[in-house]
C-alpha positions as CSV (number, residue, x, y, z in Angstrom):
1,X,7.1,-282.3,-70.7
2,X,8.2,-281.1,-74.2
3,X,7.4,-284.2,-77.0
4,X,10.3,-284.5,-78.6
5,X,11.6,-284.3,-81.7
6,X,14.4,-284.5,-84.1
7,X,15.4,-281.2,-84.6
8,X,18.9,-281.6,-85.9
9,X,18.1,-281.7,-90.1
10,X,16.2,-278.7,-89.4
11,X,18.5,-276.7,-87.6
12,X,19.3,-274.2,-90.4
13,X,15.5,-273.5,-90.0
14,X,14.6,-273.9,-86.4
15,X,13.0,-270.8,-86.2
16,X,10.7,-271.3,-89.4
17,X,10.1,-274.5,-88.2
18,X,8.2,-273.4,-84.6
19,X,6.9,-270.3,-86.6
20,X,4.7,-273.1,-88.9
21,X,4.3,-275.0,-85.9
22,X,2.4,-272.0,-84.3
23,X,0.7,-271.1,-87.4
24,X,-0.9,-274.5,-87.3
25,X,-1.9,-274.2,-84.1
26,X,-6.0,-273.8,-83.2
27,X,-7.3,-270.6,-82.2
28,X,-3.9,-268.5,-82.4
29,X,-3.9,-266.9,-85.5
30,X,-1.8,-264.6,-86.7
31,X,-2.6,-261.5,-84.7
32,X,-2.0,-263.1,-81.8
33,X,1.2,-265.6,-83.0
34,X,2.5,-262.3,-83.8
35,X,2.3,-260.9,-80.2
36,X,3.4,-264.4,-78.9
37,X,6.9,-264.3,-81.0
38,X,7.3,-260.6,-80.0
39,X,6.6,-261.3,-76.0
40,X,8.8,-264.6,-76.0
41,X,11.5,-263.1,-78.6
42,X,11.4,-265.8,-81.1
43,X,8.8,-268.7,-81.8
44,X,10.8,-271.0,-80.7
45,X,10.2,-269.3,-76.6
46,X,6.6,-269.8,-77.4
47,X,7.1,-273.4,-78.1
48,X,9.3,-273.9,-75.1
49,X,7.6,-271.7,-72.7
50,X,4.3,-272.5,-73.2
51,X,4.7,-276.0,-72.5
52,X,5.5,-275.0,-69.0
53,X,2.6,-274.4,-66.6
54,X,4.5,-271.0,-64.2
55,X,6.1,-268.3,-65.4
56,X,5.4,-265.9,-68.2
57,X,3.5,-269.0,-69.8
58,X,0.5,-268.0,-67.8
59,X,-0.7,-265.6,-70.7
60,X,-1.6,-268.1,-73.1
61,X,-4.4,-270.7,-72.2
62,X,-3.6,-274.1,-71.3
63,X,-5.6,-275.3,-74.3
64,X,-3.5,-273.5,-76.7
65,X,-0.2,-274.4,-74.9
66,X,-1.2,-278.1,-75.0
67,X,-2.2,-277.8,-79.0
68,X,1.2,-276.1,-79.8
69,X,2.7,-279.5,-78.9
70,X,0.6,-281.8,-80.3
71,X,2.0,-284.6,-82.2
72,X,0.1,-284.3,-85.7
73,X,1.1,-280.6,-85.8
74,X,4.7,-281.3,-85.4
75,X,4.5,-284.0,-87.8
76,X,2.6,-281.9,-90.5
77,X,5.4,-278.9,-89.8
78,X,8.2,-281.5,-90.6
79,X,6.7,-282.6,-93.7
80,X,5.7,-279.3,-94.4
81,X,10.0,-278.0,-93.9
82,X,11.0,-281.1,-96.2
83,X,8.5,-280.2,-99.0
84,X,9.8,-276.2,-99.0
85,X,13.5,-278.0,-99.2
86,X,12.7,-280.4,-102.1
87,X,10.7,-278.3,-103.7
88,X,12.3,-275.1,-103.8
89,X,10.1,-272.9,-102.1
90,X,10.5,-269.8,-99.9
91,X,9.0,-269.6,-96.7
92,X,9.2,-265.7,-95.3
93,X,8.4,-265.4,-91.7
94,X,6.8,-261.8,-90.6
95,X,10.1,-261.3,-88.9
96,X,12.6,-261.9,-91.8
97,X,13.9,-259.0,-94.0
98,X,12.4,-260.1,-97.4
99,X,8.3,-260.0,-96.0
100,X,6.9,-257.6,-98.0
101,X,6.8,-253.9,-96.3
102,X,3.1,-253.5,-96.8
103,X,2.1,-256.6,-95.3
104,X,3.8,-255.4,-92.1
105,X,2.1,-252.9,-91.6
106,X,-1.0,-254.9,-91.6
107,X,-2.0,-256.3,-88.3
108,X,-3.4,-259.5,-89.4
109,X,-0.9,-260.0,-91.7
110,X,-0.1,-263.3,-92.2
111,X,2.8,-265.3,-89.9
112,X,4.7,-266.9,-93.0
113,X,3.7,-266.5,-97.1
114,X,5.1,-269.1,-99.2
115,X,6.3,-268.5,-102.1
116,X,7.3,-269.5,-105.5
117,X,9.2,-267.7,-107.8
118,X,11.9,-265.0,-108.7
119,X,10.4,-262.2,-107.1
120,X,8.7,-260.1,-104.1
121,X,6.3,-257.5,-104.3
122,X,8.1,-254.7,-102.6
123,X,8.5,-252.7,-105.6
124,X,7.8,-248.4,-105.0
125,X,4.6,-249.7,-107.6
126,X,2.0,-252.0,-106.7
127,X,-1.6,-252.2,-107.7
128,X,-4.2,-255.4,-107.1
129,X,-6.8,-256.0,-109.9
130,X,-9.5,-258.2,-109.1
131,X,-13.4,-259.1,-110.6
132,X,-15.8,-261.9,-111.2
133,X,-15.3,-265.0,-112.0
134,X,-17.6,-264.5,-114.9
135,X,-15.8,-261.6,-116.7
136,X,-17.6,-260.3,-119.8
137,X,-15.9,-258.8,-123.2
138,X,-16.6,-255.6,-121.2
139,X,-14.2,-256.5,-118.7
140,X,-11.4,-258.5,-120.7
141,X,-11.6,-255.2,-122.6
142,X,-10.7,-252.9,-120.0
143,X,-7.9,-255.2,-118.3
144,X,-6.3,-255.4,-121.7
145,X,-7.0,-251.2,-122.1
146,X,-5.2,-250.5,-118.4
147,X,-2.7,-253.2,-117.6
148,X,-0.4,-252.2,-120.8
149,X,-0.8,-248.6,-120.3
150,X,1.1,-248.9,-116.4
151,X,4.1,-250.4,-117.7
152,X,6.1,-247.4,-117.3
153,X,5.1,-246.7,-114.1
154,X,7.2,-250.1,-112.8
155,X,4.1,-251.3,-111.4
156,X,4.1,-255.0,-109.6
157,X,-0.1,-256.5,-110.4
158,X,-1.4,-258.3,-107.8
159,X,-4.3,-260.8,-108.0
160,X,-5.6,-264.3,-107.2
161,X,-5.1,-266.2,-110.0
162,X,-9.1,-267.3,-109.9
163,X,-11.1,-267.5,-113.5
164,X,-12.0,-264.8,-115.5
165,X,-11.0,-260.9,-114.2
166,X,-7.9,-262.1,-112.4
167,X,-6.8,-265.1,-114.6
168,X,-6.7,-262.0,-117.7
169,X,-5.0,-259.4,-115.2
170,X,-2.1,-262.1,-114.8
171,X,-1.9,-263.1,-118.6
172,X,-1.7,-259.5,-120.0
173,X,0.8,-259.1,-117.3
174,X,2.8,-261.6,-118.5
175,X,2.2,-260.6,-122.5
176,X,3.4,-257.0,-121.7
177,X,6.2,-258.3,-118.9
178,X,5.0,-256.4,-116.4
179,X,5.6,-258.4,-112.9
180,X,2.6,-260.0,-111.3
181,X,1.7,-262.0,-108.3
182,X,-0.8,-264.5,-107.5
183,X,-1.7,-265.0,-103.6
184,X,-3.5,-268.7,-103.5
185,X,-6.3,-269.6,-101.1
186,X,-4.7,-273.3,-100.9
187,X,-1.3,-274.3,-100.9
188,X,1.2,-274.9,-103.3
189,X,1.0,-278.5,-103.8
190,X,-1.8,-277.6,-106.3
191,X,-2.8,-274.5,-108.7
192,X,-7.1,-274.6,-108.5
193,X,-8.3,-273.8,-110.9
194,X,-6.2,-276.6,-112.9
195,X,-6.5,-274.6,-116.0
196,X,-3.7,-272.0,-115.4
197,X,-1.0,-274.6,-114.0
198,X,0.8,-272.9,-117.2
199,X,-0.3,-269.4,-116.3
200,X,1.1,-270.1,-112.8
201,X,4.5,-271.3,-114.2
202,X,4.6,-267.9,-116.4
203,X,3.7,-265.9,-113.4
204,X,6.6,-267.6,-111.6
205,X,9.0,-266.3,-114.1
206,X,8.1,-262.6,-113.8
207,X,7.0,-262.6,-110.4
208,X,5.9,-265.5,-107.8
209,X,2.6,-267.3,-106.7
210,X,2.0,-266.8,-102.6
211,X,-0.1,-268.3,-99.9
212,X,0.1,-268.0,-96.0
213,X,-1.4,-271.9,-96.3
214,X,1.0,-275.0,-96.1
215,X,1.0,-277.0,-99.1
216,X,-1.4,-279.5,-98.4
217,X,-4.1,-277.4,-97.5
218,X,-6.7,-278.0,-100.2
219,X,-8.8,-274.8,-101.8
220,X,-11.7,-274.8,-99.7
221,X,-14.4,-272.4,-99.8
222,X,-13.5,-270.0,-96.7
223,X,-9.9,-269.7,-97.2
224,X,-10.3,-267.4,-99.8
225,X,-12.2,-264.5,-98.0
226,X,-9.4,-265.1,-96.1
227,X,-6.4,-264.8,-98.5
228,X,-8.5,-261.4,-100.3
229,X,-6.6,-259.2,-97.0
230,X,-3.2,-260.2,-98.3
231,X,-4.0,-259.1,-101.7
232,X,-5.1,-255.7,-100.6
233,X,-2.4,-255.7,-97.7
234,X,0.2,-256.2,-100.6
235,X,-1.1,-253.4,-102.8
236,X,-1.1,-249.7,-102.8
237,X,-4.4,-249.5,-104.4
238,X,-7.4,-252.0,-105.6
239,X,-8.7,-251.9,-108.8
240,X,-12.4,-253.4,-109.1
241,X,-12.7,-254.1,-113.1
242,X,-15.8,-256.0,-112.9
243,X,-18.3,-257.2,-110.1
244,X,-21.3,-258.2,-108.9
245,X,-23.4,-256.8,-105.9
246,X,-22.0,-259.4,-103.7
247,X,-18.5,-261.6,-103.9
248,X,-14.3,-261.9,-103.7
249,X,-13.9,-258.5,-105.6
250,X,-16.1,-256.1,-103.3
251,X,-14.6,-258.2,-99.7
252,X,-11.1,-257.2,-101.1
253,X,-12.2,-253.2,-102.1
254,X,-13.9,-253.2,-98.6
255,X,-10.6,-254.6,-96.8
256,X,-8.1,-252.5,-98.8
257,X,-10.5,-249.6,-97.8
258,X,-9.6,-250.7,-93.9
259,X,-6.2,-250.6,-94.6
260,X,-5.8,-246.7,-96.1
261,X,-5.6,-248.3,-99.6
262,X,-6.8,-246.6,-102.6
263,X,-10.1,-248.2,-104.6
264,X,-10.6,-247.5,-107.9
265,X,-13.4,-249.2,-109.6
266,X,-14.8,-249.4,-113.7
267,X,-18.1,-248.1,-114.2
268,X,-20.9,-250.0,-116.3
269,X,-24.5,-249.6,-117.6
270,X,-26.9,-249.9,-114.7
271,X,-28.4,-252.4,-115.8
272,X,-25.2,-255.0,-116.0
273,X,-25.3,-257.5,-113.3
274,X,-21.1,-257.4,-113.2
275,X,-21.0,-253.7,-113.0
276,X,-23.7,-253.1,-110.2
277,X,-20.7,-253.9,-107.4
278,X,-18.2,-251.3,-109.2
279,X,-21.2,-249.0,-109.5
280,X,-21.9,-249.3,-105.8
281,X,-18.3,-248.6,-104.5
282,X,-18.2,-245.3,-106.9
283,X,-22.2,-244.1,-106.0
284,X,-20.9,-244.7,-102.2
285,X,-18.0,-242.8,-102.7
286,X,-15.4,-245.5,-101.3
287,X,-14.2,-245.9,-104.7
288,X,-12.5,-243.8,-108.0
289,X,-13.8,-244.3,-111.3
290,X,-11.5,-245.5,-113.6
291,X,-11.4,-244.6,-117.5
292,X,-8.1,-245.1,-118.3
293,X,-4.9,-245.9,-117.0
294,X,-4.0,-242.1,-116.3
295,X,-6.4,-241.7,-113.9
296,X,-4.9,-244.5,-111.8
297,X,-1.2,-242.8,-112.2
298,X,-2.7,-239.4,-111.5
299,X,-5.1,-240.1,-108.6
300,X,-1.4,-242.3,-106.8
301,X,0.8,-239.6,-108.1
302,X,2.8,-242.3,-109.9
303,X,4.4,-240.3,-112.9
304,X,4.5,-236.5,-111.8
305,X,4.8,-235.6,-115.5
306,X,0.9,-236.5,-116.0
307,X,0.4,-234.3,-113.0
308,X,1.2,-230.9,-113.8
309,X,0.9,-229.1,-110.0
310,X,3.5,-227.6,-109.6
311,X,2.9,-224.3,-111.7
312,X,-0.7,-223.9,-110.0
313,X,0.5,-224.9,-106.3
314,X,3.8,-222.7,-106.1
315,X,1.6,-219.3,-107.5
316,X,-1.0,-220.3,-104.6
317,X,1.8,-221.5,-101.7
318,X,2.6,-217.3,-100.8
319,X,-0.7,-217.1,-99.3
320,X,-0.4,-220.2,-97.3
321,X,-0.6,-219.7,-93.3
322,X,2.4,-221.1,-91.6
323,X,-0.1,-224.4,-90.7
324,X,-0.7,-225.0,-94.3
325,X,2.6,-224.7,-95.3
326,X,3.8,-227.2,-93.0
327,X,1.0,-229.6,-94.1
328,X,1.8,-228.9,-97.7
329,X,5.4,-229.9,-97.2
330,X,4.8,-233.3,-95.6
331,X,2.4,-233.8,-98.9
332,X,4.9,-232.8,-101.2
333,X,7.7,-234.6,-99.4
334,X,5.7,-238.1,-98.6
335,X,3.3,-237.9,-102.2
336,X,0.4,-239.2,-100.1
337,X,-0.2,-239.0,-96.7
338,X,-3.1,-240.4,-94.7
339,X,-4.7,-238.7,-91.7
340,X,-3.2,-240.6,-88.9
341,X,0.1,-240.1,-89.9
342,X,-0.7,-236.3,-90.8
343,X,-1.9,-235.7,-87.3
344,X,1.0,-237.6,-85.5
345,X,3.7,-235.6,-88.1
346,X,2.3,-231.8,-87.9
347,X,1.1,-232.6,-83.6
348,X,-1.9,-230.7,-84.5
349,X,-5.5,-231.7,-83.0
350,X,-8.6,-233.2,-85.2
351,X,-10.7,-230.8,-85.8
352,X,-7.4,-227.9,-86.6
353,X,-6.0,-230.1,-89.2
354,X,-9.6,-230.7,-90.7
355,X,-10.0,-227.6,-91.2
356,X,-6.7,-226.3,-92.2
357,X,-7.4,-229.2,-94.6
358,X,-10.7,-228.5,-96.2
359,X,-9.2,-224.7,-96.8
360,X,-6.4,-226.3,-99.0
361,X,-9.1,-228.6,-100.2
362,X,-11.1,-225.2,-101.4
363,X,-8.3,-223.4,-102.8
364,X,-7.5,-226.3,-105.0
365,X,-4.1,-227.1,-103.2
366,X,-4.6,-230.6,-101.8
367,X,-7.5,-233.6,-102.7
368,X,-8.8,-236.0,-100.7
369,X,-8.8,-239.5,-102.0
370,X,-10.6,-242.7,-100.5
371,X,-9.3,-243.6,-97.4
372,X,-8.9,-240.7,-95.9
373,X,-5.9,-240.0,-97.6
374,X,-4.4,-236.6,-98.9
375,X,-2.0,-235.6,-101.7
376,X,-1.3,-232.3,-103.4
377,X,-3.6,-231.7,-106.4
């Protein structure tokens, strides 16, 4: 039997309301709360459904049906609905028009983000910046060389809002008024670390600070691993500025790497401890090096006047086969293209479109970029 509740003051957001109710729940998760909604048609045929013992609630275990209705989750989904009411916030359910477009495509993209602020990243532009904690002149250096230099691109920053690297990513942002977001490993209730409760405000202004956390949940060691995939989910491309062997920066360049994102990273002495992780993504070839801003916009294709193809490309297209030229269109129509979607677009096999791209690859036509992802040169 279903507890019950008082639904009627949250009527306007019932749906939201069983959404955070299932995102609360143990051992669901977002992958498969996802599939849940999608079976039932709305999380609301979750909640009802799996509190039934026949039918179509078979799929789901009677643990999980049980925890979906217990009382402390409710409770902390009502308080959690009043706090986004008094408070201001926006709560964006996987399902609603405003999630950000990247995320979606992400299959462990998060159920609900919350959000503070004026804006969303689903601008054409959006790059994630992220380092150590323990940023040197080196890196301050570089953020303030890049960040300025993108403004005319219309490019949204993504980071995390931690010390050093991504603390200076958001602040330049904000001196140059270029939008930025920060994604929290805790929820909004707080800004940790305490330090940049102003820089949060300012980033709130020109862009929003995010979580997939309720706001209670306190900034605990794990969740931030965690929150790294929906910086890279969010972005088009990571940029490593500074990092060690191991930490945040190189988890998020790793993910983003899963996701068919472009990694750019800054190179360093060798014998810098906070350039040995950027080093490592370059020597192993799952990252770009960055010396300026221009590579970034040239490498994404972001401002076709710093990439002068077109001159080259059309005096090479007339001895293109009919294969190539196919290929070369979808490139030149979608600007990058990775190699999933080329082989489902052209319906050619592996191991043709390899080698049909490796022959543009050799007569200069097309480049590969990290990922697996292909754009005219």
């Amino acid at each position: 039997m279903l507890f019950e509740i008082n639904i009627e003051r949250y009527i306007y957001m019932e749906e939201l309301f069983y959404t955070i109710v299932i995102s609360l729940t143990p051992n669901i998760g977002p992958v498969n709360g996802k599939r849940l909604i999608t079976y039932y048609g709305s999380a609301k045929a979750v909640f009802e459904e799996c509190g039934k013992s026949n039918g179509r609630a078979q799929i789901v275990k009677t643990s999980i049906g049980e925890s979906l209705h217990d009382k402390n989750i409710i409770k902390t989904a009502e308080q959690e609905l009043d706090y986004i009411s008094g408070h201001g916030l926006k709560a964006i359910s996987f399902l609603d028009k405003d999630y950000p477009e990247r995320l979606k495509r992400c299959n462990d993209g998060p159920l609900i983000i919350f959000s503070r602020g004026n804006k969303i990243p689903n601008m054409e532009k959006v790059l994630a910046i992220v380092g150590t904690r323990n940023a040197t002149e080196y890196g301050l250096f570089m953020c303030n060389r890049i960040i300025p230099a993108l403004k005319e691109t219309g490019v949204g920053i993504i980071s995390g809002l931690a010390y050093g690297i991504d603390t200076e990513a958001h602040r330049v942002c904000i001196q140059n008024n270029i939008p930025t977001f920060a994604v929290l490993g805790h929820g909004l209730k707080i800004i940790y670390p305490a330090v940049n409760n102003d820089l949060s405000r300012k980033i709130e202004d020109n862009g929003a600070v995010m979580t997939e956390y309720i706001s209670t949940t306190n900034p605990d060691r794990e969740n931030f691993p965690r929150r790294n995939r929906i910086i890279a989910g969010l972005s088009d491309a990571v940029l490593v500025i500074e990092a060690a062997e191991k930490g945040g920066a190189l988890i998020t360049a790793e993910i983003a790497i899963g996701y068919n994102r472009d990694v750019f990273a800054i190179p360093g002495r060798v014998n810098d401890h906070y350039s040995t992780g950027c080093n490592m993504l370059i020597k192993r070839q799952k990252a770009v090096p960055v010396h300026s801003a221009e590579d970034i916009i040239v490498n994404m294709n972001w401002d076709k006047a710093l990439c002068p193809i077109t001159t080259i490309q059309q005096s090479l297209f007339y001895d293109l086969t009919d294969v190539q030229k196919i290929i070369t269109d979808l490139l030149e129509k979608e600007g990058r293209c990775d190699l999933d979607k080329m082989l489902l677009s052209t319906q050619l096999r592996f191991g043709r479109l390899s080698q049909e791209l490796l022959d543009l690859e050799l007569k200069g036509i097309v480049k590969c970029l990290p990922g697996n992802i292909y754009s005219l040169r």
